[in-house]
C-alpha positions in Angstrom: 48.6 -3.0 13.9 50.7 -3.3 16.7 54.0 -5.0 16.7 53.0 -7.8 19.2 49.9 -8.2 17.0 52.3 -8.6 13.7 54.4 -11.1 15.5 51.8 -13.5 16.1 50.0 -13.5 12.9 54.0 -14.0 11.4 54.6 -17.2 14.0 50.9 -18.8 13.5 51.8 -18.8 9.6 55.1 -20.3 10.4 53.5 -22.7 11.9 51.2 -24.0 9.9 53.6 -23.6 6.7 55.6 -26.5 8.7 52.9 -28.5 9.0 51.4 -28.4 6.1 54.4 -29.0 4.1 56.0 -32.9 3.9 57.9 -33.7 6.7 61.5 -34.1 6.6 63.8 -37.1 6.8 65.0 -36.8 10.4 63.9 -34.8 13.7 67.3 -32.6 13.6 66.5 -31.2 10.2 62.1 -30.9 10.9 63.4 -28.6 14.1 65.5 -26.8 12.3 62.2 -26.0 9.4 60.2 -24.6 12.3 62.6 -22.3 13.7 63.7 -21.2 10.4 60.1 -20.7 9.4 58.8 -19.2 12.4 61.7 -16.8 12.2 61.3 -16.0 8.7 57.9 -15.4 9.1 57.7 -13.2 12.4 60.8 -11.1 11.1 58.9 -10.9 7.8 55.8 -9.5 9.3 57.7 -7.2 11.2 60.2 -6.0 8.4 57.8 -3.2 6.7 58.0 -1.2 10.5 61.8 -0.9 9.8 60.8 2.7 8.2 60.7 4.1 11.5 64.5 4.7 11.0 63.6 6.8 8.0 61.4 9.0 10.7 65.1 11.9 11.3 64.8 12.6 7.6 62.1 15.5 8.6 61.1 17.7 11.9 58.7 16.4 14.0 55.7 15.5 13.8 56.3 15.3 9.7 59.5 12.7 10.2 56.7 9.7 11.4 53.8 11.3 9.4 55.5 11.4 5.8 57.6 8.2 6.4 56.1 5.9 8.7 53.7 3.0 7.1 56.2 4.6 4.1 58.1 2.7 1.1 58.2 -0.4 2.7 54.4 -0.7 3.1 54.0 -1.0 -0.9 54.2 -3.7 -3.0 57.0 -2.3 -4.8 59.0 -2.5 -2.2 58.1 -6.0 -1.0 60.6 -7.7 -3.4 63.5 -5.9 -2.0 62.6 -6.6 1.7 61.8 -10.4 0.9 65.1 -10.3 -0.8 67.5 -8.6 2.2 65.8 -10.9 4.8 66.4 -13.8 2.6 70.2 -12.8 2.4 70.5 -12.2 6.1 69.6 -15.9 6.9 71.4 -17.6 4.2 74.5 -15.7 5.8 74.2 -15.8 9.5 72.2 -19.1 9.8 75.0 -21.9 8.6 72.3 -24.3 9.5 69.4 -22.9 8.3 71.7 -23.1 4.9 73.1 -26.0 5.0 68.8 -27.1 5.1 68.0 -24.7 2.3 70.8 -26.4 -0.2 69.0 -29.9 0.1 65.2 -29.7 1.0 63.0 -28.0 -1.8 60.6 -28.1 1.1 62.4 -25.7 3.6 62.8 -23.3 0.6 59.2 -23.6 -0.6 58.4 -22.6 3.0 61.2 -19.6 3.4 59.6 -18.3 -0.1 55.8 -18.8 1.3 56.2 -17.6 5.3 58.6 -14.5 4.0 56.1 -13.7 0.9 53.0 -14.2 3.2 54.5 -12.9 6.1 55.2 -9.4 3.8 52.1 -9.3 2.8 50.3 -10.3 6.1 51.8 -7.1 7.3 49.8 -5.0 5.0 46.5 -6.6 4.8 46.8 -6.4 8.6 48.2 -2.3 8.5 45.4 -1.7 6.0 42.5 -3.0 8.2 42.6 0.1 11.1 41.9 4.3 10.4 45.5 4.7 9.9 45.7 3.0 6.4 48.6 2.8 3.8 48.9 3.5 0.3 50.1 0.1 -1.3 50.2 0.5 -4.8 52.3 3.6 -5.3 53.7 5.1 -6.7 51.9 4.0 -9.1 48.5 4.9 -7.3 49.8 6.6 -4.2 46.0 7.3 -2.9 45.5 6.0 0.8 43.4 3.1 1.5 41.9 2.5 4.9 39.7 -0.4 6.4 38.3 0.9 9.0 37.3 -1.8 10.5 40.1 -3.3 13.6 41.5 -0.8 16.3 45.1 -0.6 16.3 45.6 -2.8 18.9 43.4 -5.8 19.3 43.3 -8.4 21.7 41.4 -10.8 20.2 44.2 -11.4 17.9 46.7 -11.9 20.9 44.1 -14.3 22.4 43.2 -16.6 19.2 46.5 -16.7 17.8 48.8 -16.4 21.2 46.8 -19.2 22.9 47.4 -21.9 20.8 51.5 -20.5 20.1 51.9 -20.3 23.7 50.7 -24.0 24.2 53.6 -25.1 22.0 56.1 -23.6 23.8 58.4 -27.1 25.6 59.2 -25.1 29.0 56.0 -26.0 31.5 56.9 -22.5 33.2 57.4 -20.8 30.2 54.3 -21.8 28.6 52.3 -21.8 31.9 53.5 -18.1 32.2 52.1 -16.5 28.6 49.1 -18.6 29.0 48.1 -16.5 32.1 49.8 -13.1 30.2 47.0 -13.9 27.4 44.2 -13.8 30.5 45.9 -11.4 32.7 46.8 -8.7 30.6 43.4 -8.3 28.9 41.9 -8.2 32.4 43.9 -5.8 33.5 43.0 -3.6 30.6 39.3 -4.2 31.6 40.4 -3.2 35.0 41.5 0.4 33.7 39.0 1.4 31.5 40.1 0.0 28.0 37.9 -2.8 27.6 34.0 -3.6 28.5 33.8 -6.5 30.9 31.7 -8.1 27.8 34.7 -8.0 26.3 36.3 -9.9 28.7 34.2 -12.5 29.1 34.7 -13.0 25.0 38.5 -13.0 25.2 38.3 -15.3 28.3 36.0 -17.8 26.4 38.3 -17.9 23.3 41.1 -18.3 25.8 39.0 -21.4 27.0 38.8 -22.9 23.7 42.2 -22.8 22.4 43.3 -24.4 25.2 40.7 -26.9 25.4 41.2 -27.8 21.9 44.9 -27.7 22.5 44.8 -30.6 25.0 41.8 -32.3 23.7 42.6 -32.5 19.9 45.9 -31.3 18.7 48.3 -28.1 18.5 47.5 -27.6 15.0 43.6 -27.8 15.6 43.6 -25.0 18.0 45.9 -22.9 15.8 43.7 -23.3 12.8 40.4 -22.5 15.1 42.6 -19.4 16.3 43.2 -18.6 12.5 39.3 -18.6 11.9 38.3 -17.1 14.9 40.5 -14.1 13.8 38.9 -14.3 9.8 35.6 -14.8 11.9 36.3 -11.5 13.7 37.2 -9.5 11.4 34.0 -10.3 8.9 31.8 -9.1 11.6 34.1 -5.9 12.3 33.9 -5.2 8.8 29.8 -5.9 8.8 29.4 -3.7 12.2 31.6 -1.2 9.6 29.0 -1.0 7.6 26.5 -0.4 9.6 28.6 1.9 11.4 28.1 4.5 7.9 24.8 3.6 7.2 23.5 4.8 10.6 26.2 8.1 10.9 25.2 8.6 7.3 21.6 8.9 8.2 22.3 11.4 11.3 24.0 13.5 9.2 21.2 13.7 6.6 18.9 15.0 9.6 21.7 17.6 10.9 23.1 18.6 7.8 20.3 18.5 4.7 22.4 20.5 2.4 25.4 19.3 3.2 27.5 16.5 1.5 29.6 13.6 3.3 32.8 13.2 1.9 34.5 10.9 4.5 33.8 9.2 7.4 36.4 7.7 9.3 35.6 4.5 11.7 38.0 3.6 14.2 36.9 0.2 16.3 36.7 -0.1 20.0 39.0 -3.3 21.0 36.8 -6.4 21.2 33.9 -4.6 21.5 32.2 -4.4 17.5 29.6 -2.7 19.0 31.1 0.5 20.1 33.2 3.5 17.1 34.6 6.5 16.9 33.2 8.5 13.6 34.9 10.9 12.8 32.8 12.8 9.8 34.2 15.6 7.2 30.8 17.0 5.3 31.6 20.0 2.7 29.4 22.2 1.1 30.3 25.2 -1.1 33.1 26.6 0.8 32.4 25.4 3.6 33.5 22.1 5.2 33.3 20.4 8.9 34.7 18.3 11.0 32.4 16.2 13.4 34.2 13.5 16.1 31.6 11.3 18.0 31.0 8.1 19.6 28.4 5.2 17.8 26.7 2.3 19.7 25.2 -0.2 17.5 23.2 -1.1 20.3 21.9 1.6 22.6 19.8 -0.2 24.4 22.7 -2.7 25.6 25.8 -0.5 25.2 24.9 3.5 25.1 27.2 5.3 23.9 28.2 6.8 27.0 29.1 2.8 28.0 31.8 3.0 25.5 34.9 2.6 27.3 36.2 5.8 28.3 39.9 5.3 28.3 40.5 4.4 24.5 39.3 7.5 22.4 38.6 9.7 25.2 35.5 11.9 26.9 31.9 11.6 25.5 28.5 12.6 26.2 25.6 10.7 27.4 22.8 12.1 25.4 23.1 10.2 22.4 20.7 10.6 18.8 20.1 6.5 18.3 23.3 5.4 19.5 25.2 8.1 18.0 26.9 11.3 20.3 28.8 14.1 18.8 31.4 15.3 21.1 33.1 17.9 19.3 32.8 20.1 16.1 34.6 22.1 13.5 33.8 24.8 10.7 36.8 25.7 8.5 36.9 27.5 4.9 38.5 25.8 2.0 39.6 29.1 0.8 41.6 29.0 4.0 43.2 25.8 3.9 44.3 26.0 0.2 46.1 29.0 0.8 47.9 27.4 4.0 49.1 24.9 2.0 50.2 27.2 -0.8 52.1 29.2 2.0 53.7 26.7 4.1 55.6 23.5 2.8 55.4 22.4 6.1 51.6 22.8 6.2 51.2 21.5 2.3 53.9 18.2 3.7 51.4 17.6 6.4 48.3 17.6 4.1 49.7 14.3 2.4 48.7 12.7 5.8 45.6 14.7 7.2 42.4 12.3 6.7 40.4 14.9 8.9 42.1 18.1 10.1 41.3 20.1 12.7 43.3 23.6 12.1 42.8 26.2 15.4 45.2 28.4 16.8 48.3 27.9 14.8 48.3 24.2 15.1 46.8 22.2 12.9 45.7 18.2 13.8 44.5 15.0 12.6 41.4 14.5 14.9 41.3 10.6 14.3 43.8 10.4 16.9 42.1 12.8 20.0 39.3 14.0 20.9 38.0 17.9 21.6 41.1 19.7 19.6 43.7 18.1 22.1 47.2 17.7 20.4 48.5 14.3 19.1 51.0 12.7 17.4 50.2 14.2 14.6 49.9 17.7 15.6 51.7 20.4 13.7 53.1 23.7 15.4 53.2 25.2 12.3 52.8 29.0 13.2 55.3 28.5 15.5 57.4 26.4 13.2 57.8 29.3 10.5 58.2 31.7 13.2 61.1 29.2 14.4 62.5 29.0 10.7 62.2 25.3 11.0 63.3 24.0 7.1 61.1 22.5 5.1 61.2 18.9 4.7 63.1 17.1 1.8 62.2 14.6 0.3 58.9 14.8 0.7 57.0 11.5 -0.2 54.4 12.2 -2.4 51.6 9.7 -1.3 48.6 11.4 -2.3 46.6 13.8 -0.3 43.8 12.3 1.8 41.5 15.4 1.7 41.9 16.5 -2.0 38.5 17.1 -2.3 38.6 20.2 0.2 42.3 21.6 -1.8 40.2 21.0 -5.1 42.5 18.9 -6.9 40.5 16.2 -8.1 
């Protein structure tokens, strides 16, 4: 997820650590709980993203690829993090110490919002086509939900609503009240969102702050919390749909063929629209299908699906399902790649569907029709450059074993 996205899910569960623990004694100490919460809890589920300094140890694109959503997005490496953010506020916070040495409540809540907020981070990380592999090394397969785009705004609006309504300054809070309506509207504006969408967004907005003023703070933060939960259970149900209905296609278009992935990546607010993006093998032979899948054809065709988030598409859809673009590679062809270029085999521990055509090879869940993307490796020109090959490489497993035959 995105880091805006990470920071509000880390300051709701401040919040709501501080209320739901006992109050303390006096109003100087309760303050300084909440701050200390809410900043142990948005650093907390922002701390796993501090790999991206680990991103120099290779060339581009492998730098990002190999050690991005790295070590710090496993469990092993939780304890460590929980433990250096831990240290850096007992020793540049005196009185967020000085709390700590005499209220077993502040330090039940440091403990829970910097072990939640950890974890929050990837449960959240986990839930989009870009996935992590949590439990290695020990397992260091990828996982991937599949089932919330990147960036989502109905996480800024259900969580950011009721945060921004506790903020004291009347400007201030005025100000990223409208941000949460204006921003998502402007998105609608360019393309990114359906006006549907908008509408939802604007309604949730509505609510939060109707329950803000009509109920209490802590109300509307805990409807935020289970509007997100709420969400995310029908993303994951649309998910599923999603494969039963691509699965089906592919039956039709390719008899003999058999599925081996199919990666969903969500449309923002919007569970009816996806990108599939399909890898079928059979024999030698394997293929690489990127499309666009309405749920609903008859209220959002697939050519409705915003335009501006994963690119062109067709209109002539099979039941809500288009196929944009399409590739046939050998297995032969990619296994000996990989056994004659590091730089090819390092990039393999990423590849969930690869696209490799003229020298470059790319991860198509990230562009449509071949176009380059982050994750797009020059490697023909890359061993004609001499570029080295990277060390360390990370040895997360590789996402497409089944077509390098190493099960």
């Amino acid at each position: 997820m995105d880091n805006l996205t990470h920071s509000l899910a880390g300051l709701a569960l401040g919040e709501l650590t501080h209320r739901l623990l006992p109050r303390e004694p006096d109003a100087g100490r309760a303050g300084t709980r909440r701050r200390l919460l809410l900043t142990c809890a948005a650093i907390a589920s922002n701390f796993p993203d501090l790999d991206l300094v680990l991103t120099l140890l290779a060339p581009e694109p492998l730098g990002y690829l190999l050690h991005h959503r790295g070590h710090t997005h496993t469990l092993l490496y939780a304890l460590p993090q929980a433990l250096l953010l831990l240290a850096a506020i007992w020793l540049l916070w005196p009185a967020a110490r000085a709390l700590l040495r005499t209220s077993p409540q502040a330090r039940l809540g440091v403990g829970a919002s910097i072990g939640l907020g950890l974890l929050l981070h990837f449960g959240m990380d986990a839930m989009n086509v870009y996935g992590i592999h949590p439990f290695a090394p020990f397992d260091p397969r990828w996982f991937y939900g599949d089932i919330v785009f990147i960036v989502e705004p109905v996480f800024w609006v259900a969580l950011g609503t009721p945060l921004a309504a506790h903020v004291a300054r009347p400007w201030l809070r005025r100000t990223f009240l409208a941000l949460l309506l204006v921003v998502p509207g402007l998105f609608t504006l360019a393309g990114f969102l359906q006006w549907g969408s908008f509408a939802a967004l604007a309604a949730i907005w509505l609510l939060s702050a109707w329950l803000t003023r009509r109920a209490s703070e802590r109300s509307a933060l805990v409807s935020g919390v289970a509007l997100v939960l709420g969400f995310v259970l029908v993303q994951a149900g649309s998910a599923r749909l999603a494969r039963e209905q691509v699965a089906a296609n592919l039956a039709r278009l390719d008899p003999g063929a058999r599925i081996l992935d199919t990666a969903l990546s969500a449309f923002p607010a919007n569970p009816l629209c996806w990108t599939v993006i399909s890898v079928t093998g059979s024999g030698d032979a394997y293929r690489v299908r990127r499309g666009v899948l309405s749920l609903a054809p008859g209220v959002t065709p697939a050519a409705a699906c915003p335009f501006n988030i994963h690119g062109e598409y067709v209109g002539q859809a099979l039941g809500g399902l288009s196929w944009t673009w399409e590739e046939r590679g050998s297995k032969a062809r990619l296994q000996a790649l990989r056994a004659a270029d590091c730089r090819f085999d390092a990039w393999l521990h990423f590849a969930r569907t690869p696209s490799v055509s003229g020298g470059v090879a790319t991860d198509v869940r990230y562009a449509p029709r071949g176009q380059r993307n982050f994750s797009s490796l020059p490697y023909v020109q890359q061993a004609e450059a001499g570029t080295p090959c990277p060390a360390p490489v990370p040895q997360w497993g590789y996402p497409r074993a089944d077509l390098l035959d190493l099960h």
